[in-house]
N, CA and C atoms as an extended XYZ file, in Angstrom:
510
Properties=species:S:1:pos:R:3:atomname:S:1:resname:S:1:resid:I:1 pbc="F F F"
N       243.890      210.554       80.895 N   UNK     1
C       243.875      209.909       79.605 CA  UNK     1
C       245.282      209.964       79.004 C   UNK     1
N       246.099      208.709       78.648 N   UNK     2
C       246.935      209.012       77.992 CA  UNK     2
C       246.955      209.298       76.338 C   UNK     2
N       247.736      209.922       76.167 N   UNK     3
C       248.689      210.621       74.658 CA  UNK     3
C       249.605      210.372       74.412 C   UNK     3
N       249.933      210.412       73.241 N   UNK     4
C       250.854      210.041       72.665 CA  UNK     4
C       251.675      211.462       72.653 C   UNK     4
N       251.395      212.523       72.590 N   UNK     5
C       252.720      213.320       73.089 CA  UNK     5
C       252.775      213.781       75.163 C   UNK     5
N       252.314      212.518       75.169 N   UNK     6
C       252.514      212.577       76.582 CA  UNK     6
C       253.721      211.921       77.600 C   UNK     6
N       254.244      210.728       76.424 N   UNK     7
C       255.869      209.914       76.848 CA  UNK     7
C       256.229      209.953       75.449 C   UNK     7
N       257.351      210.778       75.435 N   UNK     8
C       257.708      211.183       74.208 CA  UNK     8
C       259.196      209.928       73.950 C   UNK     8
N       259.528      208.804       75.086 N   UNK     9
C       260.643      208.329       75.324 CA  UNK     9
C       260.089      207.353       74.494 C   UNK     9
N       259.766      206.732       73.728 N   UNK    10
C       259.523      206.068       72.533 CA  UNK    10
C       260.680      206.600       71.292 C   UNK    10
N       260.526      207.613       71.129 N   UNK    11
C       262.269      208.380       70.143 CA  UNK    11
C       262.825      207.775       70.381 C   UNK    11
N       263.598      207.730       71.846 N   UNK    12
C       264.795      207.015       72.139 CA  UNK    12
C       265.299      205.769       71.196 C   UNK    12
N       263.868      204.474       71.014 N   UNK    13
C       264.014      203.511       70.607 CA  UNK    13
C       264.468      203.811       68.958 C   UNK    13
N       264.032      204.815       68.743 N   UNK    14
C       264.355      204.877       67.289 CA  UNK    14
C       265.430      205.889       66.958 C   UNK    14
N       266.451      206.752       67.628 N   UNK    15
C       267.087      207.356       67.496 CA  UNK    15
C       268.590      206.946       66.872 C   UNK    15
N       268.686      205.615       66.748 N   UNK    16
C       269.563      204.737       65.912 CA  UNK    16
C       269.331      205.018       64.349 C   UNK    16
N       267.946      204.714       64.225 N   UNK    17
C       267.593      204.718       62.596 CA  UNK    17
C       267.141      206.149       61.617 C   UNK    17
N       267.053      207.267       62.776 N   UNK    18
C       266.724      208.624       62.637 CA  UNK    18
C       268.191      209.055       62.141 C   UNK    18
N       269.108      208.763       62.959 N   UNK    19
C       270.703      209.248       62.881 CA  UNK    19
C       270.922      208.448       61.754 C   UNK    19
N       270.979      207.296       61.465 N   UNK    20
C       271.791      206.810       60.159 CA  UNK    20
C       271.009      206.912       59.288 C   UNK    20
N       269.724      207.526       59.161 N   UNK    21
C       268.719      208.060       57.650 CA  UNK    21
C       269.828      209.584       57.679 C   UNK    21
N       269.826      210.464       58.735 N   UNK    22
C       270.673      211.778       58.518 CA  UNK    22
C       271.708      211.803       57.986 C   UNK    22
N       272.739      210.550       58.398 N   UNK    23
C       274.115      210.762       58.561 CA  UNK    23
C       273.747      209.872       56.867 C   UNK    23
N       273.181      209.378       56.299 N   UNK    24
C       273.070      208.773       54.759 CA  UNK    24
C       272.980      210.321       53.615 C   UNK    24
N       271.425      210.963       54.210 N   UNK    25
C       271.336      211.810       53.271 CA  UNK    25
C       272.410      212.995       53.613 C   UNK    25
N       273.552      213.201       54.228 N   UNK    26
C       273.900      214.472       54.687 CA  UNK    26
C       275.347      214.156       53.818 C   UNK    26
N       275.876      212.840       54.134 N   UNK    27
C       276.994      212.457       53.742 CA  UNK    27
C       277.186      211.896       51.902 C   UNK    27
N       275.756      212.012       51.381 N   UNK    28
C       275.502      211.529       49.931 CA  UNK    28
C       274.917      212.624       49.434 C   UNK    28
N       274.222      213.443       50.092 N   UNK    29
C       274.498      215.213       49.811 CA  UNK    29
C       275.550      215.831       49.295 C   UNK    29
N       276.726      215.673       50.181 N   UNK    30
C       277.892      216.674       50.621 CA  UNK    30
C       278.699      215.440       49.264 C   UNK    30
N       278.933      214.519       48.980 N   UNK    31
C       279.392      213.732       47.936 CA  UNK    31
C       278.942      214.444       46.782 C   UNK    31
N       277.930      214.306       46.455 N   UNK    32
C       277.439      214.483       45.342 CA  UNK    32
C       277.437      216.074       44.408 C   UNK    32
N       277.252      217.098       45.679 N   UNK    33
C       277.221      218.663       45.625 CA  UNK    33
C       279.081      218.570       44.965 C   UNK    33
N       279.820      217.920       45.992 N   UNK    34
C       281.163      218.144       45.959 CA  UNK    34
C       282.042      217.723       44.901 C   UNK    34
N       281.723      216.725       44.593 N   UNK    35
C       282.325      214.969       43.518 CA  UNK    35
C       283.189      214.643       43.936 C   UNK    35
N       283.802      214.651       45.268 N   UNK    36
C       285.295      214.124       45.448 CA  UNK    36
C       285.380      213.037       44.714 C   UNK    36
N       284.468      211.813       44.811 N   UNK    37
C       284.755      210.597       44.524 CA  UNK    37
C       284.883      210.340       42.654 C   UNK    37
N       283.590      211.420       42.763 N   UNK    38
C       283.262      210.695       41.011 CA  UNK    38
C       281.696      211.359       40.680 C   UNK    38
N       281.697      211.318       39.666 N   UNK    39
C       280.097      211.857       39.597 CA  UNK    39
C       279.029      210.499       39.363 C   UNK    39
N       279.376      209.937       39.046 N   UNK    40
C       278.258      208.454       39.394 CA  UNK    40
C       277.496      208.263       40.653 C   UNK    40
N       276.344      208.749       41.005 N   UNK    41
C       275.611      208.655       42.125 CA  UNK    41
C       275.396      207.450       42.654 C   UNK    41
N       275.901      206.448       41.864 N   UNK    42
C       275.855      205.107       42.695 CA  UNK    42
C       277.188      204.675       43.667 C   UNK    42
N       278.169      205.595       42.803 N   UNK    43
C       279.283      205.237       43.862 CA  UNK    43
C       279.121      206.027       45.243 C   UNK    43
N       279.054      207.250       44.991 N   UNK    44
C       278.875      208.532       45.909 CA  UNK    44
C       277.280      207.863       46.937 C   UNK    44
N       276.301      207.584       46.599 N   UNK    45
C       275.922      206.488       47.451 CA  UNK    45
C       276.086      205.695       48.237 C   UNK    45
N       276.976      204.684       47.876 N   UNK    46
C       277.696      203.037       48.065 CA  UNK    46
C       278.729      203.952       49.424 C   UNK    46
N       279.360      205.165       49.156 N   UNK    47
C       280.144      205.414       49.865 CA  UNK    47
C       279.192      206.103       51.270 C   UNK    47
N       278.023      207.011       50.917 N   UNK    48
C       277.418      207.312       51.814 CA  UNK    48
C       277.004      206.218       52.617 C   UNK    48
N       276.683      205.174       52.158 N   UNK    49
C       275.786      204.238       53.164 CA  UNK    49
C       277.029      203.655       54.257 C   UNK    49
N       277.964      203.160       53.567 N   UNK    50
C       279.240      202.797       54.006 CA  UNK    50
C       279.968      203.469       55.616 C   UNK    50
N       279.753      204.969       55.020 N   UNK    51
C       280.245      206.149       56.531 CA  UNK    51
C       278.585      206.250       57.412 C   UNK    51
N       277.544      206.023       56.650 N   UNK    52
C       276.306      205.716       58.130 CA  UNK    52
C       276.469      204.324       58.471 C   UNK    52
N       276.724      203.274       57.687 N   UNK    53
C       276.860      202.143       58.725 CA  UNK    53
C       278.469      201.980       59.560 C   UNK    53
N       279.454      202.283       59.393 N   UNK    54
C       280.248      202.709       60.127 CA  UNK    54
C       279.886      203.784       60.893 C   UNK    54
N       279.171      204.794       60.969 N   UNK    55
C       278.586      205.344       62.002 CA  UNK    55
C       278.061      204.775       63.403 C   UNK    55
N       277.196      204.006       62.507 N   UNK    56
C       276.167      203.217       63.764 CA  UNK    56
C       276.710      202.379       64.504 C   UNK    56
N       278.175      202.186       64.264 N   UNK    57
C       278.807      201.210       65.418 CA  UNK    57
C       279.724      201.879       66.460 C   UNK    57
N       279.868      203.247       65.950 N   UNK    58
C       280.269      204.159       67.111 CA  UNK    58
C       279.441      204.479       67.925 C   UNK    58
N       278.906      204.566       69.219 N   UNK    59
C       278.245      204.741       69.683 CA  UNK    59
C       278.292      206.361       70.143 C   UNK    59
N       279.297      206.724       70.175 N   UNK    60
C       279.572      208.236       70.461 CA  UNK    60
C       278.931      209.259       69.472 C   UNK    60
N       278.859      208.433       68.437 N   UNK    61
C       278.670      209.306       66.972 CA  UNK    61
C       276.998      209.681       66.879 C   UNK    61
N       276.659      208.557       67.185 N   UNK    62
C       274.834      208.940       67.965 CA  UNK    62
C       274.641      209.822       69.153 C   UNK    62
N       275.431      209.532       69.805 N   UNK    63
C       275.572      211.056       71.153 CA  UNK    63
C       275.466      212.305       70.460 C   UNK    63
N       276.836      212.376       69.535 N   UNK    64
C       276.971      213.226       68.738 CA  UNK    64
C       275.826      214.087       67.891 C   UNK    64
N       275.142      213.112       67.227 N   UNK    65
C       273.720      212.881       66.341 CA  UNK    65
C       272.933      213.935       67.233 C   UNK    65
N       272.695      213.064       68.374 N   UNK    66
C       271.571      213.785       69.400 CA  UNK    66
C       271.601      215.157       70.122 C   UNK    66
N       273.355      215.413       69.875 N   UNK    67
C       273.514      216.879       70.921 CA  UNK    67
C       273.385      218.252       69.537 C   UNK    67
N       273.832      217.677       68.506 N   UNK    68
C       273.919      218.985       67.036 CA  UNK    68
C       272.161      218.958       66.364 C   UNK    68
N       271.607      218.010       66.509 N   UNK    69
C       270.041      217.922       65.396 CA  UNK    69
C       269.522      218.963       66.635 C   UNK    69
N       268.834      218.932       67.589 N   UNK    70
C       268.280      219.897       68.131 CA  UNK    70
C       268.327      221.464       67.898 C   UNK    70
N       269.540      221.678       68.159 N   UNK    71
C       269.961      222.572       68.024 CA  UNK    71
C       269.886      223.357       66.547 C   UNK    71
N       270.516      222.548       65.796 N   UNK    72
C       270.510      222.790       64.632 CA  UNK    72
C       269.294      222.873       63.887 C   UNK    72
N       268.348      222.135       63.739 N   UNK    73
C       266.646      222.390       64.100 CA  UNK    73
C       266.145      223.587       63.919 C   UNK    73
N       266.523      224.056       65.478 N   UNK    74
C       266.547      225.328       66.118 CA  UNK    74
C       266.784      226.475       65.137 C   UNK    74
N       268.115      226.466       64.933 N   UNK    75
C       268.681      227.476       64.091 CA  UNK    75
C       268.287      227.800       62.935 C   UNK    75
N       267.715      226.229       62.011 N   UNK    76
C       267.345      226.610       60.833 CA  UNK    76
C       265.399      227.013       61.042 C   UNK    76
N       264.947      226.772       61.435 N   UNK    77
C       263.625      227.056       61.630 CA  UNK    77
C       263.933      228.776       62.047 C   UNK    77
N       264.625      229.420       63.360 N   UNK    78
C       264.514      230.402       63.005 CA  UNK    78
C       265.108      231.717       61.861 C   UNK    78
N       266.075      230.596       61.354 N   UNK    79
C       266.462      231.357       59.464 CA  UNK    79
C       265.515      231.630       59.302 C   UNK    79
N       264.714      230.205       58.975 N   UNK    80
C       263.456      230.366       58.046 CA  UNK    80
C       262.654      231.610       58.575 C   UNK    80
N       262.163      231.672       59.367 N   UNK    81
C       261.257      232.750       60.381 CA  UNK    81
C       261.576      234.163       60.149 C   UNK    81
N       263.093      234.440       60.086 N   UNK    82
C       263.468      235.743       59.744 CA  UNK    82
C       263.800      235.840       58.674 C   UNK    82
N       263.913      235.250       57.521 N   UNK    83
C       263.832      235.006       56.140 CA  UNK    83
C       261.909      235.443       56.233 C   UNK    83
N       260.735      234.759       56.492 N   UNK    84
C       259.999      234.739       56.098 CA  UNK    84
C       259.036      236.045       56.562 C   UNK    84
N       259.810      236.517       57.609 N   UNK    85
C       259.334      238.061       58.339 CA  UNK    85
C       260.113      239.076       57.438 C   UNK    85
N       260.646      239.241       57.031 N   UNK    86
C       261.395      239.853       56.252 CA  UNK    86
C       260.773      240.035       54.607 C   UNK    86
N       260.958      239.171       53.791 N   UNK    87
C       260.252      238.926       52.746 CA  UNK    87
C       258.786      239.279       52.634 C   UNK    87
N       258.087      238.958       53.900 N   UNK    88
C       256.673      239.063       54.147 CA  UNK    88
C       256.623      241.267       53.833 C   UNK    88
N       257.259      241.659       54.289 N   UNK    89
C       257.608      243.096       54.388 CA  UNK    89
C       258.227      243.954       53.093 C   UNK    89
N       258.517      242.671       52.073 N   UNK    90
C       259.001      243.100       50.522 CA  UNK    90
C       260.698      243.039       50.078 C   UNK    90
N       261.021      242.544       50.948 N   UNK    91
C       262.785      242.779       50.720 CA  UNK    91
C       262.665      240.986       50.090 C   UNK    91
N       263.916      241.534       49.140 N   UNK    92
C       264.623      240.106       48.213 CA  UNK    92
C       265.760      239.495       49.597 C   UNK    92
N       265.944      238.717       48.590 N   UNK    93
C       266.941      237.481       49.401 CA  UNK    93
C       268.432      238.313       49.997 C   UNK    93
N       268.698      239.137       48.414 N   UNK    94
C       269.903      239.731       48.794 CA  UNK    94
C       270.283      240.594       49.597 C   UNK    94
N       268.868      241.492       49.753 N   UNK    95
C       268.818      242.436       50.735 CA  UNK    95
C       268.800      242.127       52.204 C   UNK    95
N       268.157      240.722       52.585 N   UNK    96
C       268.018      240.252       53.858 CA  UNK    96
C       269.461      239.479       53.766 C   UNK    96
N       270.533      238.963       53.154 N   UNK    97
C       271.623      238.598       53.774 CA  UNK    97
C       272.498      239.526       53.823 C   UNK    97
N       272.354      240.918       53.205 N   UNK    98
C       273.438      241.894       53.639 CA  UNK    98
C       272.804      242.387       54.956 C   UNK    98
N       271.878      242.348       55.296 N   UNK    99
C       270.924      242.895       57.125 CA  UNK    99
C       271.736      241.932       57.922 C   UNK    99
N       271.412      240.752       57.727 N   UNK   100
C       271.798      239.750       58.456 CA  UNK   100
C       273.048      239.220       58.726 C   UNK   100
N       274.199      239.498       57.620 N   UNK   101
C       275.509      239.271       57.449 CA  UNK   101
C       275.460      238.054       55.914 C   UNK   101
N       276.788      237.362       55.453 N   UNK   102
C       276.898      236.623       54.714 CA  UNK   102
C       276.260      235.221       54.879 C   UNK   102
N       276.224      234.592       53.819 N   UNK   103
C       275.813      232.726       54.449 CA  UNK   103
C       276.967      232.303       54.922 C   UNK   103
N       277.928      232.918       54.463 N   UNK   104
C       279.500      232.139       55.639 CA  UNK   104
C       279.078      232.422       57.500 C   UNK   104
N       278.401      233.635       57.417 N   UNK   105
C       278.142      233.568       58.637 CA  UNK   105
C       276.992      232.189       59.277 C   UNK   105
N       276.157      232.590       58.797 N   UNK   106
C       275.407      231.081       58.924 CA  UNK   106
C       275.992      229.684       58.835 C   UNK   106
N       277.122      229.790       57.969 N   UNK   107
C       277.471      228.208       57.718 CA  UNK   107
C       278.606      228.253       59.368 C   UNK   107
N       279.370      229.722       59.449 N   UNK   108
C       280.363      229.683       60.457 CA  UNK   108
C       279.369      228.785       61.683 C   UNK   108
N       278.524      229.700       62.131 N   UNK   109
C       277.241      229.257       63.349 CA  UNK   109
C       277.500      227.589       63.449 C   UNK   109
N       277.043      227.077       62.037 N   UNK   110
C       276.675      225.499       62.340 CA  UNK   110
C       277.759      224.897       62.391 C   UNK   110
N       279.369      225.691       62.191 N   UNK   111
C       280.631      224.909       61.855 CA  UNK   111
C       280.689      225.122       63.625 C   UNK   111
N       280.465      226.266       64.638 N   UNK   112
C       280.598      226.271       65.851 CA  UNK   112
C       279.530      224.865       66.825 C   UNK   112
N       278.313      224.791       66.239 N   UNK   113
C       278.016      224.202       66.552 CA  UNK   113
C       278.410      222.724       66.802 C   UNK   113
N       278.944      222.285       65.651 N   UNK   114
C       279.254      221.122       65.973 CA  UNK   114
C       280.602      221.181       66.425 C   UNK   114
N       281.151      221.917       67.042 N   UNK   115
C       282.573      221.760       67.710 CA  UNK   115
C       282.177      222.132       69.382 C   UNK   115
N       281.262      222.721       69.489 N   UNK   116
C       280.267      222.803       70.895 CA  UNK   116
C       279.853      221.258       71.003 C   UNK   116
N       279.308      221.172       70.306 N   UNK   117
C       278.750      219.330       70.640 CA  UNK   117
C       279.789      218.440       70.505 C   UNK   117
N       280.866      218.592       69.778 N   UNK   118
C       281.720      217.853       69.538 CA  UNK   118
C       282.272      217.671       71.341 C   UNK   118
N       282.219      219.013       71.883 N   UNK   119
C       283.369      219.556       72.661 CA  UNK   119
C       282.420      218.499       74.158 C   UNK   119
N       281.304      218.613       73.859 N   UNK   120
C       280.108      218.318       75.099 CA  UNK   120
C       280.625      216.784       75.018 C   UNK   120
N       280.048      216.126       73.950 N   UNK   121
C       280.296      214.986       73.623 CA  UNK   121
C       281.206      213.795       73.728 C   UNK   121
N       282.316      214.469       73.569 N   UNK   122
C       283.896      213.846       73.695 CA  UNK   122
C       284.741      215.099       74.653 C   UNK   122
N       284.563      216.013       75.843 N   UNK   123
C       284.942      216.655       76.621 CA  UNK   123
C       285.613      216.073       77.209 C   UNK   123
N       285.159      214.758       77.889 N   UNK   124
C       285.397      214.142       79.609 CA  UNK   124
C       286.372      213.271       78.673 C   UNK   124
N       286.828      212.784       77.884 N   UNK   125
C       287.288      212.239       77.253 CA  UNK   125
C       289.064      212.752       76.284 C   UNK   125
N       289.404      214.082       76.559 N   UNK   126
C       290.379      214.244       76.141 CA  UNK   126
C       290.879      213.994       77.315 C   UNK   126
N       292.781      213.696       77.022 N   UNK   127
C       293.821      213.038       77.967 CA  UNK   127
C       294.462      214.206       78.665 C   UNK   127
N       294.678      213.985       79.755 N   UNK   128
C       295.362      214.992       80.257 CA  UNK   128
C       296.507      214.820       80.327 C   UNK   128
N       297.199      214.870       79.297 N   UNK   129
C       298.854      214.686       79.308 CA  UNK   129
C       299.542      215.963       79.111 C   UNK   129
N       299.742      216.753       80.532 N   UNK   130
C       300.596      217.805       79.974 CA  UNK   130
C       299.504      218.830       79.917 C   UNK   130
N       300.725      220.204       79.521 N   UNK   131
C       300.008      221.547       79.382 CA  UNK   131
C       298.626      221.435       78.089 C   UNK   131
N       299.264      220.231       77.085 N   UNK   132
C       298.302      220.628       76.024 CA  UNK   132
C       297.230      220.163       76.171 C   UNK   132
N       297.216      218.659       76.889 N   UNK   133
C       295.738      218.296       77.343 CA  UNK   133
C       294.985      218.708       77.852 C   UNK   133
N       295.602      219.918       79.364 N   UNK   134
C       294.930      220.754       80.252 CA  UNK   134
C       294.403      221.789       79.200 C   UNK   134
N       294.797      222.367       77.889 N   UNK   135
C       294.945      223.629       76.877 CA  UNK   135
C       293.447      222.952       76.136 C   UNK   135
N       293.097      221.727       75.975 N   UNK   136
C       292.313      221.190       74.864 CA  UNK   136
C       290.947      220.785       75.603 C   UNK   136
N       291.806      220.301       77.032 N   UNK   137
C       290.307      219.998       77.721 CA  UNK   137
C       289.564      221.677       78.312 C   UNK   137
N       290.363      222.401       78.386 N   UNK   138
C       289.713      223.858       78.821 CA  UNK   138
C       289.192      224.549       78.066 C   UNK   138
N       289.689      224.314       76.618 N   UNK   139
C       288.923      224.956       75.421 CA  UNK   139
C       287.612      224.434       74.822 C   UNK   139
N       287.497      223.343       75.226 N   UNK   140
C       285.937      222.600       74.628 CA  UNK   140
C       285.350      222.403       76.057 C   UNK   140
N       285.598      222.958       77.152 N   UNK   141
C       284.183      223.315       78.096 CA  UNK   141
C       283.202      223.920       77.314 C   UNK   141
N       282.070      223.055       77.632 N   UNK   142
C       280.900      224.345       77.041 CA  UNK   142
C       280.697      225.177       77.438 C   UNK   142
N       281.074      226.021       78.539 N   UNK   143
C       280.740      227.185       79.518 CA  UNK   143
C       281.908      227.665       78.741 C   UNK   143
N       282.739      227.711       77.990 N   UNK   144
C       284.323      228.355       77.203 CA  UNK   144
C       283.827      228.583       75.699 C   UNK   144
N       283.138      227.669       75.165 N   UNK   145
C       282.900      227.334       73.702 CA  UNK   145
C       281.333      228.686       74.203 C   UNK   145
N       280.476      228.666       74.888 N   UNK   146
C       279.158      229.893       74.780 CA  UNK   146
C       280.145      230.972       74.818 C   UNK   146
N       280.674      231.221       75.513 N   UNK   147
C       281.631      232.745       75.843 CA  UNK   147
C       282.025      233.081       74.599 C   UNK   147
N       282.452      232.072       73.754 N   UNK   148
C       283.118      232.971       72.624 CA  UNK   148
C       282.043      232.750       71.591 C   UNK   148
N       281.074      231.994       71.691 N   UNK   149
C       280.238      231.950       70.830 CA  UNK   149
C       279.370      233.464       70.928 C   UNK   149
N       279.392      233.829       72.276 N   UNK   150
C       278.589      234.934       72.588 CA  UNK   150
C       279.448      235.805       72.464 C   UNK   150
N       280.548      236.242       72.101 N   UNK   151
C       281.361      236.689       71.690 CA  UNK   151
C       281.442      237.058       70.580 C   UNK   151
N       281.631      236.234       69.573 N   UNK   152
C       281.232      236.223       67.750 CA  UNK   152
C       280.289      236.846       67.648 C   UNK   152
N       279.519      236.501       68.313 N   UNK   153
C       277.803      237.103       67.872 CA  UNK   153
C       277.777      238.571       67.768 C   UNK   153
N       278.733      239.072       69.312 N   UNK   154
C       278.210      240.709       69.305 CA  UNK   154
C       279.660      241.225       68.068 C   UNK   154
N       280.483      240.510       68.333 N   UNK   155
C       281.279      241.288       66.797 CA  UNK   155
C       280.867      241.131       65.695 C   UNK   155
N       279.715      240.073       65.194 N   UNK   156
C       278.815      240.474       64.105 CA  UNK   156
C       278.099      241.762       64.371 C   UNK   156
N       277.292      241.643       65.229 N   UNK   157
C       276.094      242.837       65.319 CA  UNK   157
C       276.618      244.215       65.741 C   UNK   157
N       278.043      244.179       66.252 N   UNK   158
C       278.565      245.694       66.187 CA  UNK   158
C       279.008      245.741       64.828 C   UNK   158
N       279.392      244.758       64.316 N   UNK   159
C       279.855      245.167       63.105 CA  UNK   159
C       278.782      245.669       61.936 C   UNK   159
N       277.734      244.795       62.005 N   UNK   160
C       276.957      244.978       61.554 CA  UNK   160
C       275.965      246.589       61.686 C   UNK   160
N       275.934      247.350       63.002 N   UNK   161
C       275.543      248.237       63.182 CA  UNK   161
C       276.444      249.269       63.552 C   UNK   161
N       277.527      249.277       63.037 N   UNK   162
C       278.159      250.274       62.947 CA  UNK   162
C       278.359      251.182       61.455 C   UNK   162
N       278.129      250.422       60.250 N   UNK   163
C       277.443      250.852       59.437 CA  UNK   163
C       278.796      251.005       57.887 C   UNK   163
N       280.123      250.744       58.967 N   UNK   164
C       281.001      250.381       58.073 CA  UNK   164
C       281.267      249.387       57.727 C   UNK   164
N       281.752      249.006       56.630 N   UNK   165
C       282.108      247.316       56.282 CA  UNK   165
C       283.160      247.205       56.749 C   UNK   165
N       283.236      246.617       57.569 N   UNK   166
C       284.422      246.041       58.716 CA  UNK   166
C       284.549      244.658       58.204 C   UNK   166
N       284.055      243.830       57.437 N   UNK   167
C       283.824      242.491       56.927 CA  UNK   167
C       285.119      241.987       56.485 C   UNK   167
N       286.035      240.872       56.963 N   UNK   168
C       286.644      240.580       56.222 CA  UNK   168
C       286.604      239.766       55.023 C   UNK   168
N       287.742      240.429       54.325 N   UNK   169
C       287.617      239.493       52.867 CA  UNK   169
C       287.959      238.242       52.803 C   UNK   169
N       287.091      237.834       52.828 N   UNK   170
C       287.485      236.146       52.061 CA  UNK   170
C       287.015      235.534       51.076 C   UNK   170
């Protein structure tokens, strides 16, 4: 008997209009939180729609779309999870981000992330001109970008369980 979560390749067809609903609310978000432009939500709008339909004619930028939402998904669902195991047990907000580290750490995570996807994405694609091209294409391997990602991680959690504030200031 077929199902409908049985050929899930139906997405595909719509993964155009999924990415430029994201890349609208993410980019008229980040406007609006910020004001570069102006505080009039119609401009800060006009400009969001503007960078998703210039989006949608890059085609890379939907690659892009498709390799960071998963993931990112990922990450925030299990915030939520250890946010909600936590709390469930009686601790406030503040107490579970000094356990866990700062939200810079969290925001760092998703700033790695998209330079991992960036790196996946547009990899095969940097020039090899020279030492620096060989320097740029070796640094955004993804097998280079996990290493140090797995890297970061345990200098959080030693840092974190060593019990001194080793944290730098910023």
């Amino acid at each position: 008997m077929a199902t409908f979560l049985g050929d899930l390749s139906i997405i595909q067809y719509f993964l155009p209009i999924f990415s430029f609903v994201l890349i609208l609310i993410i980019a008229y978000a980040a406007l609006m939180k910020t004001k570069i432009l102006s505080e009039n939500s119609r401009i800060n709008f006009m400009v969001a729609l503007c960078a998703a339909l210039l989006a949608m004619f890059a085609s890379r930028t939907l690659e892009l779309v498709e390799a960071i939402v998963p993931w990112a998904l990922f990450a925030l669902v299990l915030l939520v999870i250890v946010f909600a195991i936590f709390m469930f047990f009686g601790l406030d907000e503040e107490t579970i981000w000094s356990k866990i580290g700062t939200p810079g750490i969290v925001w760092m995570f998703f700033i790695f992330l998209v330079i991992f996807s960036v790196g996946k994405v547009f990899g095969n694609y940097v020039p090899n001109e020279g030492p620096r091209g060989a320097v740029t294409t070796f640094l955004f391997q993804p097998q280079i970008l996990g290493v140090v990602f797995i890297l970061f991680m345990a200098m959080i959690i030693v840092n974190n369980l060593s019990g001194s504030d080793l944290r730098p200031k910023w």
